[in-house]
N, C-alpha and C positions, 0 to 999 in steps of 0.2 A: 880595541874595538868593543863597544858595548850597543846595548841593543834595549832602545827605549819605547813604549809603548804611551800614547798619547793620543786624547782623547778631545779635541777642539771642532765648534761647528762652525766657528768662521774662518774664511778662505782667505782673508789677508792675514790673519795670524799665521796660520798654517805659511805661509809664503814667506812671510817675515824669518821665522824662526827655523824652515826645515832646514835650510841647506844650512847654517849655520851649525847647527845639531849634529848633521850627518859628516860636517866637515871637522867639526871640534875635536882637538886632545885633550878625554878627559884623564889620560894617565896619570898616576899619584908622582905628584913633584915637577908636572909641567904649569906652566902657566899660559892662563889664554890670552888671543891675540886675536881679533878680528881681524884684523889685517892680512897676517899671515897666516890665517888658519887652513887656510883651501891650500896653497903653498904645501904646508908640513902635508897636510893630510896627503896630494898629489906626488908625494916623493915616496910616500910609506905605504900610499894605494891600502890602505886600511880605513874606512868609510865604517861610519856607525850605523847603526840599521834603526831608523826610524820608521815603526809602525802608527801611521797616523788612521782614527777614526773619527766623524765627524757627526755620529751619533751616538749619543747611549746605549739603545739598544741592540746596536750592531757588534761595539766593544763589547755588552754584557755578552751575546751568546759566545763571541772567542774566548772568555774568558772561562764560560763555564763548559765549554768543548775542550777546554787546554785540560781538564783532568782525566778527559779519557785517550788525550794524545799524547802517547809516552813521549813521542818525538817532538812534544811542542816545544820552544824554546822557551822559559821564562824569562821576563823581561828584568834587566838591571834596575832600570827605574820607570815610575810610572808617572805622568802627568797629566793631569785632569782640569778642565775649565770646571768653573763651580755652578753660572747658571749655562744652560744648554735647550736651546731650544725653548723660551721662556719657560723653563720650569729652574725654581732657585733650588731646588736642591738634587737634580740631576746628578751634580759631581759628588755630592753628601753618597747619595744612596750607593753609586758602584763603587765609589772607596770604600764602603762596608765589605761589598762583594769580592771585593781585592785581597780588601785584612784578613777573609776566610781563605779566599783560593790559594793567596801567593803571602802569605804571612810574613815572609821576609824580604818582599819589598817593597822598596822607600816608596811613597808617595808625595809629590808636591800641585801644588795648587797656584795654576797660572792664570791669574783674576782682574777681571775687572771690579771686583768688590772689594779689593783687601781695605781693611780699617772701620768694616760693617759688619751687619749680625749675622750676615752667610759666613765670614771667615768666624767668629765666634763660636757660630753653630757646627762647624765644619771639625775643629779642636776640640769642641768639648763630646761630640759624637763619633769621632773616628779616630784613627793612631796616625794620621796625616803627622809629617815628620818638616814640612817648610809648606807658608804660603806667601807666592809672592805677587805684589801688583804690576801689570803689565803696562801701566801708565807711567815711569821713572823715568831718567836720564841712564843712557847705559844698560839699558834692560836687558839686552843680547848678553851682554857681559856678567849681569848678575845674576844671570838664568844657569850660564855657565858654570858661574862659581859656584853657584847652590850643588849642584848638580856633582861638581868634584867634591864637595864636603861633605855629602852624603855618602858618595861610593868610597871617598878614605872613610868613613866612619862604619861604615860596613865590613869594610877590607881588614880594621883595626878589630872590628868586633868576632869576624871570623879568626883571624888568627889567636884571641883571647880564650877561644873556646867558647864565646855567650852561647852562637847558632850551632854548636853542633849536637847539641840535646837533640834526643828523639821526641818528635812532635808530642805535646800535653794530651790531658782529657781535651782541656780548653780550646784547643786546634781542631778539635775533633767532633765539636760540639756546638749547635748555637742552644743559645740560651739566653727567654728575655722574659725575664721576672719568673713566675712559676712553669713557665714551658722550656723545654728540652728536647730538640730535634738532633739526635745523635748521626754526623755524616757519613758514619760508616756502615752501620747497621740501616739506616731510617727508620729508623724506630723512632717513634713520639710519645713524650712523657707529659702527662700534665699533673701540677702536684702532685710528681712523684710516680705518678701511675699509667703504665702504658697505655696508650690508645687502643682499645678493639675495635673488631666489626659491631657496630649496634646493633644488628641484628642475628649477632651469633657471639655472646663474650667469651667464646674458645674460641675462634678464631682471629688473627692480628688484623687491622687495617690493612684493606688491602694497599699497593706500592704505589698506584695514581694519586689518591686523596692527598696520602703522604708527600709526594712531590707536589704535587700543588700548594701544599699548604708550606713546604721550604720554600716556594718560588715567591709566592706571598710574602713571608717574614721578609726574603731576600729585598723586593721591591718595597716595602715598607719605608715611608708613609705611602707611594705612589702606588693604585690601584692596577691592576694585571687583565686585560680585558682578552676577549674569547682568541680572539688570533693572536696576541701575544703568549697565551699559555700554551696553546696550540704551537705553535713555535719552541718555547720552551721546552717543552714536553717531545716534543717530536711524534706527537701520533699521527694517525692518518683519521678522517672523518670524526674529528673533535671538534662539537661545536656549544652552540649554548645550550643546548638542553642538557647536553653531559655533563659540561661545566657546574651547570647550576645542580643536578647530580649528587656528585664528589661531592661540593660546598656544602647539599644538606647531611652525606655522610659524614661527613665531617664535622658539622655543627653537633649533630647527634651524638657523634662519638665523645667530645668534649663535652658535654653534656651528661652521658653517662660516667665518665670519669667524675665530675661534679658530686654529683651527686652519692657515686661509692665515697668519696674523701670528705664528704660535708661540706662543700666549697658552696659560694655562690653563685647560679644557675649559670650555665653560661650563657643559656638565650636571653636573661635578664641584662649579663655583661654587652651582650651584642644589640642588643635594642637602645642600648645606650649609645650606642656609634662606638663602642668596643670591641676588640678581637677582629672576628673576621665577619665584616661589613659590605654589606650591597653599597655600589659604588655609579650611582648617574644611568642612565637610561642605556647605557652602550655595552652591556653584560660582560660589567665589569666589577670586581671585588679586590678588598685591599683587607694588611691587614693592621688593624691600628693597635699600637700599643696600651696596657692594661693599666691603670692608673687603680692601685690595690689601697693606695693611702683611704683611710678610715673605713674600708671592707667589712662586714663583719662575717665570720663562719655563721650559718646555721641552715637548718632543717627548713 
């Protein structure tokens, strides 16, 4: 029995693929059978546990709730649609969120894009391990197979020793170009130097800003609007004035880090549609990545 976590908004997929899923043997050295899959599984009463969501952001918060539930299960494997709800990088963004929470697991990608620049984009920005297109001959079958070649290839790797390192700095850490949000501390670096309160540089940023500003990187490129951080955040009477709040303590604080390390303003970088950016009339902000190439230091 394994236990797969799956992320699809259409309802004739989901139909197509559960009972197959829940019915299949993926143990190492059997081989699949559609035919007789329900069969086996009905005689060994061993049923996989498929966790199907059919939103992003429904998936995102179990995902980011499973670190404070000792007792969550983590999932075997993980499988993601790539667009979701017309947005094309839906499945891009929470497989980032994955490779942080659940680092050692497989991710695959069950597309109606494979052989375009979503699956392109999807490899060259994430640790996604298979993508596959949901249009083939046999599909059920190849889904299958993928799925056992990953978990031997897992199974092989646990036994070799790779997974049993204690987690890195890197695991423990994001990091996207000169920022540095540490997940254990939340502590925020920029060029190297911690974030303060800007209105007291003895005192650290306070813990809202700071999660804000992960939740951000997290959702990046897609913008974070007042009830979805609200949500995220889990406070009570959070709204757009506070939001908007935080974002200027926080613009401020990067700003005064700028400025100790002789960096480039960052209200300069953000007026560019850089960093952390006003995002449409619906009091909403994203954070866009930093594009440093031909920067220069100065005063």
């Amino acid at each position: 029995m394994i236990k797969l976590f799956w992320v699809e908004d259409q309802f004739h997929w989901i139909d197509r693929f559960q009972s197959i899923l829940e019915k299949a043997d993926f143990s190492i050295g059997s081989t699949y059978d559609s035919a007789s899959s329900e069969d086996k599984s009905a005689s060994c009463g061993n049923d996989n546990e498929v966790e199907v969501y059919r939103f992003e952001e429904s998936a995102r918060q179990v995902i980011n709730q499973s670190i404070k539930q000792n007792d969550y299960q983590t999932p075997d494997i993980v499988i993601l649609d790539a667009n979701m709800n017309g947005d094309n990088d839906a499945g891009l963004s929470l497989s980032k969120l994955i490779n942080r929470v659940w680092p050692q697991v497989p991710i695959i990608f069950l597309s109606e894009h494979s052989g375009t620049s979503t699956e392109e984009k999807v490899f060259a920005n994430s640790q996604t391990r298979d993508f596959i297109a949901k249009h083939q001959e046999n599909i059920e079958k190849v889904l299958c197979w993928r799925i056992k070649a990953l978990l031997r290839a897992t199974s092989i790797s646990h036994l070799t020793g790779s997974n049993e390192k204690a987690p890195s700095d890197k695991d423990n850490k994001i990091k996207q170009g000169e920022l540095i949000i540490d997940l254990v501390t939340w502590n925020v670096y920029w060029y190297g130097e911690k974030l303060m309160n800007p209105k007291n540089s003895q005192r650290p940023l306070a813990p809202t800003p700071r999660k804000i500003l992960r939740y951000l990187v997290d959702a990046s490129p897609h913008p974070v609007n007042t009830s979805q951080m609200e949500e995220k955040l889990n406070l009570d009477r959070f709204n757009y004035a506070s939001y908007r709040q935080h974002i200027k303590t926080l613009r401020n604080s990067f700003q005064n880090a700028s400025s100790n390390n002789n960096q480039l303003s960052f209200s300069e970088i953000c007026a560019k549609g850089e960093g952390i950016v006003t995002f449409g009339d619906d009091g909403a902000y994203c954070w866009k990545q930093i594009n440093y190439f031909g920067r220069k230091v100065h005063r």
